[in-house]
N, C-alpha and C positions, 0 to 999 in steps of 0.2 A: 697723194696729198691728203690733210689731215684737216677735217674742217671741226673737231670736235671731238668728247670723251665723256666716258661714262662715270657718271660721279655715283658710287654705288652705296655708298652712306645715304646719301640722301633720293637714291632708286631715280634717279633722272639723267636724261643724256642732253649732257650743253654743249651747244652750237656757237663756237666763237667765233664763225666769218660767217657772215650772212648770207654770201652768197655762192649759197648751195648749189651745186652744178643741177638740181631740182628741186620744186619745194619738196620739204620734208617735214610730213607731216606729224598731227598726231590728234586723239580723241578726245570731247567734252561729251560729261549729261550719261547719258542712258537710254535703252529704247523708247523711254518716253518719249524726254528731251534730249535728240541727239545735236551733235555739231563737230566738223571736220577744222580743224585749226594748223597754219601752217607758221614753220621761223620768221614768220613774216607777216603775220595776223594775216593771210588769207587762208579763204575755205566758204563755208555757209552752215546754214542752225536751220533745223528740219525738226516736226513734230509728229511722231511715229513714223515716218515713213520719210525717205529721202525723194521719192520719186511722186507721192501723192500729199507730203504733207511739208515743203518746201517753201519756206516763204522770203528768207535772204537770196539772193543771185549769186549768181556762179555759173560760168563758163568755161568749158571744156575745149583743152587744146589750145586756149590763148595764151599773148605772151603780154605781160609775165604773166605765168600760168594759175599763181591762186588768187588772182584779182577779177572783180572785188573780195574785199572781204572785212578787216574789222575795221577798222582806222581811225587812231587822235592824230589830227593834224596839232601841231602846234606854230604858231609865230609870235613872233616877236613887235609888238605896237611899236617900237621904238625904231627899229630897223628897217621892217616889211618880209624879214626873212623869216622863213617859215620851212618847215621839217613833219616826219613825220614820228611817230611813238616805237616802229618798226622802222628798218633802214627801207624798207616799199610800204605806199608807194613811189614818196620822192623821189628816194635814192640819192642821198647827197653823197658829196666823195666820201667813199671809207678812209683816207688820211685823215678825214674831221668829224666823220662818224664814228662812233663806238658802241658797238652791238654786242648783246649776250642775248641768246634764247636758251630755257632750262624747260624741255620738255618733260613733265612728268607722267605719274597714273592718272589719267583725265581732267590732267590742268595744265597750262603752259605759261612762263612766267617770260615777259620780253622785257631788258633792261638799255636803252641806249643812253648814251652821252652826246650832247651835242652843242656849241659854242653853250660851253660852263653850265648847261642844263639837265641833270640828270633823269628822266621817266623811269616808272618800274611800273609795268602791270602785267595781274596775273587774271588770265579767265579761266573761267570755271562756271559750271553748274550746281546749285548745291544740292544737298541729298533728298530726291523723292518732291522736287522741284521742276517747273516749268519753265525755267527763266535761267539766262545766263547772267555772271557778270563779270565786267572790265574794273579790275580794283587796282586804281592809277595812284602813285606817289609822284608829285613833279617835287624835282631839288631845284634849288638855286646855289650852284657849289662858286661861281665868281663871286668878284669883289664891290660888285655892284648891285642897286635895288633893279628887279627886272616888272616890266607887264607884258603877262601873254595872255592872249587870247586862243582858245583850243576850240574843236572842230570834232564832232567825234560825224562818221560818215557810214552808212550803212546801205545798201542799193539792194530796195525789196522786189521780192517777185512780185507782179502784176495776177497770178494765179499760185494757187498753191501748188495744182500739178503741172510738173514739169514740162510733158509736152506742150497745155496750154501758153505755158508762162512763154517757151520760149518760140514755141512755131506756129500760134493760131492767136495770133495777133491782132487777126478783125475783132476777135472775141476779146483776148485779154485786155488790149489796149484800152477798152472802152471802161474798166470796171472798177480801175482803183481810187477811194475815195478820202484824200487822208488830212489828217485834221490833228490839232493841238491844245490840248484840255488842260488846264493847269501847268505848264511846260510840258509836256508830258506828250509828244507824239504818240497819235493813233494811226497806226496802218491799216484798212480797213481797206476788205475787195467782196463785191457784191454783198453790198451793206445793205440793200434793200430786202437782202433777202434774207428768209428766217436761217438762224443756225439748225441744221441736221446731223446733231453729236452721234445721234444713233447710225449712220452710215456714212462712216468715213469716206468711200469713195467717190461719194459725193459730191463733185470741183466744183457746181453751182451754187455752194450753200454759203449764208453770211459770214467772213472770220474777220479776228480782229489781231494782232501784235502791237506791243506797245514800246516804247524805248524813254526810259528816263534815267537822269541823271542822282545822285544821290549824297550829298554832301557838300555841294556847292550851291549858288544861286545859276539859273542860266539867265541869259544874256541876249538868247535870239534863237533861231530855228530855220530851215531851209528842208521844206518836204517834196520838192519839184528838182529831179535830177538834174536837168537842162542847167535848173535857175543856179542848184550849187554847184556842178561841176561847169557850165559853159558848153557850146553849143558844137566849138571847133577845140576842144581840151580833151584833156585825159585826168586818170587819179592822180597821175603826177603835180599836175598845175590847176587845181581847181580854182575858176576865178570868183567864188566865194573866197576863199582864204585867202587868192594873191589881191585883191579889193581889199579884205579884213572885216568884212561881215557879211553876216546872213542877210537875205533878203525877206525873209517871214513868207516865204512862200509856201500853197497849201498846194498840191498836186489833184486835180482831178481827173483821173483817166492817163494816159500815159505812162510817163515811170515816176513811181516815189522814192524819196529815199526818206533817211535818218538823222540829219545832222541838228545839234545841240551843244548852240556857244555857249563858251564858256569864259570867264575871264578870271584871272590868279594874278596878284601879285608878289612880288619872293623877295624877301632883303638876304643879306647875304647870308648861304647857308641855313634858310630856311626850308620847308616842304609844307607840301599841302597835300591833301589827299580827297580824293570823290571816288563815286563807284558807278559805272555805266552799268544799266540795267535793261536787259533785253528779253522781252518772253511773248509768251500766249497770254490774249487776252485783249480785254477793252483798257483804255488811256485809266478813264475815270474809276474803276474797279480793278482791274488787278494789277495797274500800272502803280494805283495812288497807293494799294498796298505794299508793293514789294519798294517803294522808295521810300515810305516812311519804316519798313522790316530795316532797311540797310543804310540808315541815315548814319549808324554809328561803326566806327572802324573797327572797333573789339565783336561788332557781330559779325561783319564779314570775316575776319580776321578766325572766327571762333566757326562759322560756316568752311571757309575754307582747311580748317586743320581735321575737321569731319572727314570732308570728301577724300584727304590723304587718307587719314584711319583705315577709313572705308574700304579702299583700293589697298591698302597695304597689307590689312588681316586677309583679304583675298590671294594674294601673295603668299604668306606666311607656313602654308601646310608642306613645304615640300623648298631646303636647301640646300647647296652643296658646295664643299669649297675642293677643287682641284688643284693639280698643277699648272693649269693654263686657265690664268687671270681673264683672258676675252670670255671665256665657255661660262667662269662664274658669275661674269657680269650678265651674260645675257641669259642663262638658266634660271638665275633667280631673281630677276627682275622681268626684261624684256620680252622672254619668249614665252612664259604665262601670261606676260596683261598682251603678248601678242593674241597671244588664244582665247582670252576671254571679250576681247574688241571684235574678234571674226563671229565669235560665239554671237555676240549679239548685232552683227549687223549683215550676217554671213556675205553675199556680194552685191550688198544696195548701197555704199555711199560711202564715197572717197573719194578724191579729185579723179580718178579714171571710174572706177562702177557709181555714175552719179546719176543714177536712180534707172537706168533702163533695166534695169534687173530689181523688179521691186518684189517684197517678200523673203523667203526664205528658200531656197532648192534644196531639191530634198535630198539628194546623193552629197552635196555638201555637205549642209548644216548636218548630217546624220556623221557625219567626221568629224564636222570640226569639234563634237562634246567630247573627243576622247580626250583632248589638250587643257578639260575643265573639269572633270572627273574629281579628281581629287582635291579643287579649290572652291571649288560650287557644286557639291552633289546634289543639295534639295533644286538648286537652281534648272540646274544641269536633267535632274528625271521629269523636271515639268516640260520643258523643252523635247526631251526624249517622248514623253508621252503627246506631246503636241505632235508631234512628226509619223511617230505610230500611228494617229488617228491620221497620218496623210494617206495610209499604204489603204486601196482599195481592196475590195473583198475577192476581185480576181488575185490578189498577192501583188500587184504592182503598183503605183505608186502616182500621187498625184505628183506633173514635176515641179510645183510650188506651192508653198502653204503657205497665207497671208495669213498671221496670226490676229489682225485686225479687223478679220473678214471671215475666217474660217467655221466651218458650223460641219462639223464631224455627223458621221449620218445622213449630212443632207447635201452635199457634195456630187457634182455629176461625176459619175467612174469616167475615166480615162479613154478615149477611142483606141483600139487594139494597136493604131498606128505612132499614137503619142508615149509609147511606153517605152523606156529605156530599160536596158538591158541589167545593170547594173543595180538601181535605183536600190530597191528593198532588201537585197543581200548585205549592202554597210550596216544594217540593222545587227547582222551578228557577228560586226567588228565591237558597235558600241553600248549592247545589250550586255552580254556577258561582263564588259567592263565595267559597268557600271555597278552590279551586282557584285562583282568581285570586289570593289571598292569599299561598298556599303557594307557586305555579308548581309543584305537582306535576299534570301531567294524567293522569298514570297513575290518575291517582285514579279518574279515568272509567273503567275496564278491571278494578276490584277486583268481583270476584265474592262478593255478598252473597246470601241466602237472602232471599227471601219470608216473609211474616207464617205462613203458611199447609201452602203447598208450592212444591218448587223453589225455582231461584234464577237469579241472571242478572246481567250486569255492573251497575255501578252507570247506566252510561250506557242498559242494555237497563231498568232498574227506572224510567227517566224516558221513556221510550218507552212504557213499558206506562202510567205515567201520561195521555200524552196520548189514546195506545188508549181508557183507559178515556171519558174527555170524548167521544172521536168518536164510540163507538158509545151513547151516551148523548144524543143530540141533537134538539131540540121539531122541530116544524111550522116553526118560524124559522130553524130551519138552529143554531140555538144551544146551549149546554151546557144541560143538564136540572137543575132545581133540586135534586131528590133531596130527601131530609130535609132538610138546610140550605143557603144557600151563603153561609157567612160571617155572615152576620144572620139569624139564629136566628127575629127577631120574623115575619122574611117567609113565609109559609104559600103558596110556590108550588106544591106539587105535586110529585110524584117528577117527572112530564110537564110542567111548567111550567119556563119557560126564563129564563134568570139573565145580564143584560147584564155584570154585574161579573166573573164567572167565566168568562163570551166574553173578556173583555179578559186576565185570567190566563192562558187559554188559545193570545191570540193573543205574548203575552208568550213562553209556552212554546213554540209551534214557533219563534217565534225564535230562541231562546236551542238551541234543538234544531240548527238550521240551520247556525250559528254553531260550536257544538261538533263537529258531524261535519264540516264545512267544514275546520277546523283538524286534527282527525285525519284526514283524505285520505281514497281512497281506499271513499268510503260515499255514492257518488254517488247512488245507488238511494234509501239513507235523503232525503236529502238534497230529492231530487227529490217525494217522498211527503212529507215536511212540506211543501215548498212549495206541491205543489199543495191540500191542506187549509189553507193560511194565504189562500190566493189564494180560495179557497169562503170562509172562515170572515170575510175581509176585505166581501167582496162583501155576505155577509146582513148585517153588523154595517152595515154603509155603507146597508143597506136600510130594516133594521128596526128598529136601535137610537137614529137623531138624529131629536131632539126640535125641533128649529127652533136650539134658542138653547141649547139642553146633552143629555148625552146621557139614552136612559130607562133606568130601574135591571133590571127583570124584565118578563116575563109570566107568566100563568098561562093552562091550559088553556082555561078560561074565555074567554078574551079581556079579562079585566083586565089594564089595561096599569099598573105601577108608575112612578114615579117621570115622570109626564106634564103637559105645561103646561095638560092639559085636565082634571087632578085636582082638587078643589076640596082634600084633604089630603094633605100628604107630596109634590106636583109634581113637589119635585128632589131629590136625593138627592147623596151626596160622592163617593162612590167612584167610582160609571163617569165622573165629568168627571177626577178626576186620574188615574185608570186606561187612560183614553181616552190619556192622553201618554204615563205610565209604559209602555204597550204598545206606541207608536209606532203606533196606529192613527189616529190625531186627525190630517188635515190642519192645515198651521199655520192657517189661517182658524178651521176650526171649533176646535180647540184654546185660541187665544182666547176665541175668544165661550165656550165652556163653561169659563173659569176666569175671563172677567170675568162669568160668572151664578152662580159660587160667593163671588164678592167681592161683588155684590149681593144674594145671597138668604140666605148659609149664614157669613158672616162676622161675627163678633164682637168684643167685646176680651174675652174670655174663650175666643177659639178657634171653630174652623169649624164649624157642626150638622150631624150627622150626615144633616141632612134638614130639610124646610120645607114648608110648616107640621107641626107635632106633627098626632096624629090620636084626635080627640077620638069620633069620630063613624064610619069605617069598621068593616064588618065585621069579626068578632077573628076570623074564620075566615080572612078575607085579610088579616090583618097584628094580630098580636099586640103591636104598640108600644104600641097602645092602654091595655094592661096597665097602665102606667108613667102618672103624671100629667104634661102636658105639658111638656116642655122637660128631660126628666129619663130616662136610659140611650138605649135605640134611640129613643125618642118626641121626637126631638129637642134630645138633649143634645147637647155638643162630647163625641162620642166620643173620646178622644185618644188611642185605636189608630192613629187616621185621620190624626194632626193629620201625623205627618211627610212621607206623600206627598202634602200639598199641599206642602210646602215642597219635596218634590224635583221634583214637578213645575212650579212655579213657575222653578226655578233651570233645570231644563231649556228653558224658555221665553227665559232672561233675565232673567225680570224679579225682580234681586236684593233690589231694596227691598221689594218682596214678599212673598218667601220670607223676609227676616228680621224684618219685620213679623208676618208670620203664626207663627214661632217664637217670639217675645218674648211672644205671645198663650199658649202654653199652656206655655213654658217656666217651671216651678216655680220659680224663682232670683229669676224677674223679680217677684213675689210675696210676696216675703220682708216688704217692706215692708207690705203687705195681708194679712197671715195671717189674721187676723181673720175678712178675707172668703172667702180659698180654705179657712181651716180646717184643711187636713191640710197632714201635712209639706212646707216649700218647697225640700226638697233631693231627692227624689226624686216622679216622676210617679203622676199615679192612674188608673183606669182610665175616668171619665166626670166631666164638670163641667158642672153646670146653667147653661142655655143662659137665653138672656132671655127663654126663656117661663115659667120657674118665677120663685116669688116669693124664693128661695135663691138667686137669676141669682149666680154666679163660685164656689159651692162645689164644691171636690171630694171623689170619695169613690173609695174604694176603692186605697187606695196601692201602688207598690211592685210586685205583683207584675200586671205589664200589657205587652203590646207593646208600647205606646206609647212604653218605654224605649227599645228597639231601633232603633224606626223612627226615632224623632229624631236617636237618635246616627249612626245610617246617613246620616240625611239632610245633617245637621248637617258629618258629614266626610266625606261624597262628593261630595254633590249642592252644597251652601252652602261650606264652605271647598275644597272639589273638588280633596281627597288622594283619589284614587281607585285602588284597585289594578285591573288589567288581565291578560289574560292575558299581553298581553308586557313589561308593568311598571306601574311607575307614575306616572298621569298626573295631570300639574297643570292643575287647569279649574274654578277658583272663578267662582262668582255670589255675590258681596254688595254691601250696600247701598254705594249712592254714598257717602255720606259718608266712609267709613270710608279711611283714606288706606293700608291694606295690617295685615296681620298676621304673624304668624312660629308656626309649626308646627316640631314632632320628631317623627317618625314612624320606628317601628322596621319595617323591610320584608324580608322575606326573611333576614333577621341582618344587615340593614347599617341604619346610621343614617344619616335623612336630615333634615338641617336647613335647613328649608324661609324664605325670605322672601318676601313676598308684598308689591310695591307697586302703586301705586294716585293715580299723581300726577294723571291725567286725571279723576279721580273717577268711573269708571265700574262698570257692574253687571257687565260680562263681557266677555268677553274675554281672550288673551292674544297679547302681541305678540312677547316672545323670554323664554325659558328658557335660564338656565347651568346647568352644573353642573359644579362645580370649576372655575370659568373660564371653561369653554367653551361657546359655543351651539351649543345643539341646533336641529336638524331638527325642528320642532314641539314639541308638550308634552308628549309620553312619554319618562317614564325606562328606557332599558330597562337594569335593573339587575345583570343576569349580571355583569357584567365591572365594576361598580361595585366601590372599594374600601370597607373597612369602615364609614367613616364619611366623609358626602359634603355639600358646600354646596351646596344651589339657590337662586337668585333669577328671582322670576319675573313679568315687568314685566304689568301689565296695560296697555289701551290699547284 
């Protein structure tokens, strides 16, 4: 079933039935001012931090599940019937509601119809601002003069930080103190106490939020939740609106909310418009500002075409138009501002990561930049360089950096037993890329500090990364599991050894090799990676193939993971496309373990992270068991995973493959089946049930996931094969035969490059001559120093 389409003129994806088999979300604001919005004006609005600086509510796992969240009640004086501005909370019949949500890049516009009254409002934050706002048009499209009265309703945390707000009740309940200046609601919790700007973590310290209204007069105010929604009610039937006013109540201690009457009257075919105004701050100061800032429609109006600019020139470096309309819509729209929303909120705050995960982790967020690389580079290396200053001076890694908290150098190192395995090796997935991108390599030479102590170039901080792997190493000769290596479910052992993190590792001296190679002169380094690649080659080659794919870990014990002699769990995903991505996989065996992922781990719902699920293994060797089968580590399509099959697939050749296995977990392709995937079909989730569960193609967990990154990565590196390099960039697509060629824009280094792609032979790979402005090149690298601004390639396949 079809609940909606991507309008790609206008970069938004509209939701014409409102009632999404889940909400479905989408992003306002910034890491300043953040906020989660759903087809449905639920969600919550958070200030740095979802989990320490939360001051809307929001409830986890209820139904309906993004309530509260933003809400114009609207009634009718005349009648007593009343509706809402979203088809929820009310929920009147959809025969006589009529709903349009237009999700965009960090605004979302909700249009309904309801007995001849038409609403439009769109929220948003605007640029390098603390405040959101509801910018509402009410129509009057009957034949008749109407009076309503509106209701806007907002249910605030009693604390900022979450756990307070919601589980330390003795405390919170007692603290909020709210009040109404000028109409102008003041939410205020421990008011008596001073503000402490300089330490955010702070939950005891004075704050304030403000809520006003801007274009209308109000009419009345209700700041005691009790008093506007009723004592035995819901959002649905608040007995303020089914009454028809406020009661001016002021909340002391308990719950506050937001609500601010309003009254409109409409002759026929008139509209009105006001703007709901939501931020940080006190009523009387930056309440009384931002409503006299937005009193007029041409400013919001002229705020809001910013914040598209804004989000669209972030878009702009990198387009493509193919054969298959779903791929275009979501490459050049959705699955960048997917990457750029994880980028900045990596897994703190969405209706499922809502805030127990505060900060940033560091094996994530050190992924997710690869998906922002080319649309935020400046953005993108200060981040990069925030996360370097996480890796302590053993080479491992703090596993979260609070960028609002962080003080590099001064940082406790890590206890030997909090260290994952993985953590500082994605360092030389998104170090080199990012270089390659810029062509600066000085970047290798910048002198960073440690988590902890000292400091060292950035090129010596990936050094000490692999330091730490080496001196970390089992009986196998291989990396030590540590607390985790990437799958959390696996219970190797600190001394248990991790085939997937050998492959990272041998990825790493590579990229090590390569790097001093190019800066001269480091023959000594050079010579010391090689001879650890050439050890770490040999045990992998010993200990890690399985006959027909490779095996995942050991443990001390001598349990072997991921084995053809396993009765659960056999094969696993990662060390078979890891085995290529590292260039340790002879081409022989390389086959054979990605035609055993196409027989054993291949879906049409995407690749399982593993096979069979594990019903019956010890939960002390592998806690997937946790999970019922076909469902997270226990054998779902993890779709962190899905995109390096696709780039290892394309490395191979084999195109039809690799766009195969994309069109499997690509959201776009979905669109038509929502029903059955359930969560939003414009951006990715973080797991989908695999055909062991009886839910086989749902997904869950949206939005904020790797999985955005790696696709996009894959998608324009590996599959359309725009690849940046360190001496430019190179054209080296693998796609399906069919496909008779594409055409790409890729902004590179500040020059434009307008990419054609044919494909008269129908082949997967290959390329036979490259122009560029006319003339053939010397192979498929651009090398773009001396390119002018704006350049033509055509580049024959064969």
């Amino acid at each position: 079933m079809k609940y909606g389409y991507f309008d790609d003129q206008n970069r938004e994806y509209v939701i014409t039935q409102p009632n999404t088999p889940r909400s479905w979300t989408n992003y306002l604001g910034s890491t300043e001012y953040g906020a989660v919005i759903t087809n449905n004006a639920g969600g919550y609005s958070f200030y740095k931090s979802a989990a320490q600086g939360r001051f809307t509510r929001y409830r986890s796992n209820a139904i309906p599940m993004d309530q509260p969240g933003r809400n114009i009640y609207i009634r009718d004086q005349d009648s007593g019937d009343f509706w809402s501005n979203a088809w929820q909370p009310v929920g009147k019949s959809l025969d006589q509601f009529k709903s349009e949500c237009r999700h965009g890049t960090a605004y979302t516009t909700l249009q309904s119809e309801y007995a001849t009254i038409t609403t439009n409002t769109t929220y948003f934050v605007p640029q390098n601002e603390t405040h959101e706002i509801w910018h509402t048009r009410v129509t009057n499209t009957g034949d008749s003069p109407r009076k309503l009265r509106l209701f806007t309703y907002v249910e605030y945390t009693n604390n900022w930080n979450l756990t307070n707000d919601l589980l330390n009740l003795q405390y919170s309940a007692y603290i909020v103190n709210m009040s109404v200046k000028d109409n102008i609601i003041d939410h205020g919790t421990n008011v008596s106490m001073d503000p402490n700007p300089e330490n955010f973590e702070d939950s005891d310290q004075g704050r304030h939020t403000f809520l006003a209204v801007a274009g209308v007069d109000v009419s009345g105010f209700d700041t005691d939740r009790e008093k506007f929604i009723g004592p035995y009610r819901s959002y649905h039937n608040p007995l303020a609106v089914e009454r028809g006013e406020c009661s001016q109540s002021l909340a002391v201690a308990d719950n506050g909310c937001g609500s601010l009457q309003i009254d409109i009257e409409l002759q026929p075919g008139e509209t009105k418009a006001f703007s709901v105004i939501m931020g940080i701050g006190r009523a009387e100061c930056e309440g009384v500002a931002a409503r006299e800032k937005y009193a007029k429609t041409e400013v919001v109006e002229k705020a809001l075409t910013a914040v598209k600019s804004y989000w669209h020139a972030r878009l702009n470096n990198f387009s493509v138009e193919t054969p298959d309309a779903e791929l275009n819509s979501f490459f050049n729209t959705w699955n960048p501002y997917n990457c750029l929303v994880t980028f900045a909120w990596s897994r703190a705050a969405s209706l499922v990561y809502n805030g127990e995960r505060d900060g940033l982790g560091y094996r994530d967020t050190v992924q997710d930049m690869l998906g922002t690389l080319h649309s935020i580079p400046e953005e993108a290396q200060q981040r990069l360089e925030l996360m370097i200053t996480g890796q302590a001076s053993t080479g491992g890694a703090m596993p979260v950096v609070k960028p609002y908290a962080h003080s590099p150098g001064k940082e406790k190192c890590p206890a030997e037993s909090e260290y994952r395995s993985d953590d500082s090796l994605w360092l030389f997935n998104t170090i080199p890329a990012l270089v390659k991108e810029t062509g600066d390599f000085s970047f290798y030479n910048k002198v960073l500090p440690y988590a902890d102590k000292g400091e060292d170039t950035v090129l010596g901080h990936l050094k000490r990364a692999i330091e730490f792997s080496l001196t970390r190493l089992g009986k196998h000769g291989l990396p030590c599991g540590l607390l985790a290596d990437w799958n959390d479910c696996l219970v190797l052992g600190h001394d248990g050894e991790t085939v997937f993190v050998a492959l990272q590792l041998r990825y790493a001296l590579a990229s090590y090799i390569e790097i001093c190679a190019m800066k001269g002169n480091l023959t000594e380094d050079i010579q010391w990676a090689e001879k650890h690649l050439q050890i770490l080659d040999n045990n992998l080659s010993e200990h890690a193939w399985d006959g027909q794919w490779y095996r995942r870990a050991f443990r001390v014990d001598g349990f072997v993971f991921g084995s053809k002699n396993n009765e659960e769990a056999s094969i696993f995903l990662n060390p078979q496309t890891w085995s290529v991505l590292s260039g340790h996989a002879s081409n022989e065996k390389a086959h054979l373990a990605m035609n055993s992922v196409e027989q054993r781990l291949a879906t049409d719902a995407g690749l399982m992270v593993l096979d069979p699920p594990v019903t019956k293994l010890d939960p002390k060797i592998m806690r997937a068991r946790l999970f019922n089968p076909g469902m997270k580590e226990n054998g779902a399509v993890f779709c962190h995973t899905q995109g390096w099959v696709v780039m290892a697939e394309a490395m191979l050749g084999n195109g039809n493959r690799a766009y195969r296995y994309l069109r499997t977990f690509m959201p776009a392709a979905f669109n038509e089946k929502a029903d059955v995937r359930e969560s939003e079909p414009y951006v990715f989730c973080q797991s989908t049930h695999s055909k062991y569960s009886p839910r086989y193609g749902a997904s869950r967990l949206p939005w904020l996931t790797g999985a955005a990154t790696w696709a996009y990565h894959a998608t324009s590196q590996y599959m359309l094969g725009i690849r940046p390099e360190y001496e430019g960039l190179r054209i080296e697509p693998c796609i399906p035969s069919h496909w008779q060629g594409y055409t790409a824009t890729r902004v590179f280094r500040g020059k434009v490059f307008n990419i054609t792609v044919k494909n008269p032979g129908n082949v997967e790979k290959g390329i036979i001559s490259v122009t560029l402005n006319g003339e053939t090149l010397d192979g498929n690298l651009i090398e773009v120093e001396h390119c002018p601004l704006e350049n033509e390639v055509v580049a024959l396949m064969g």
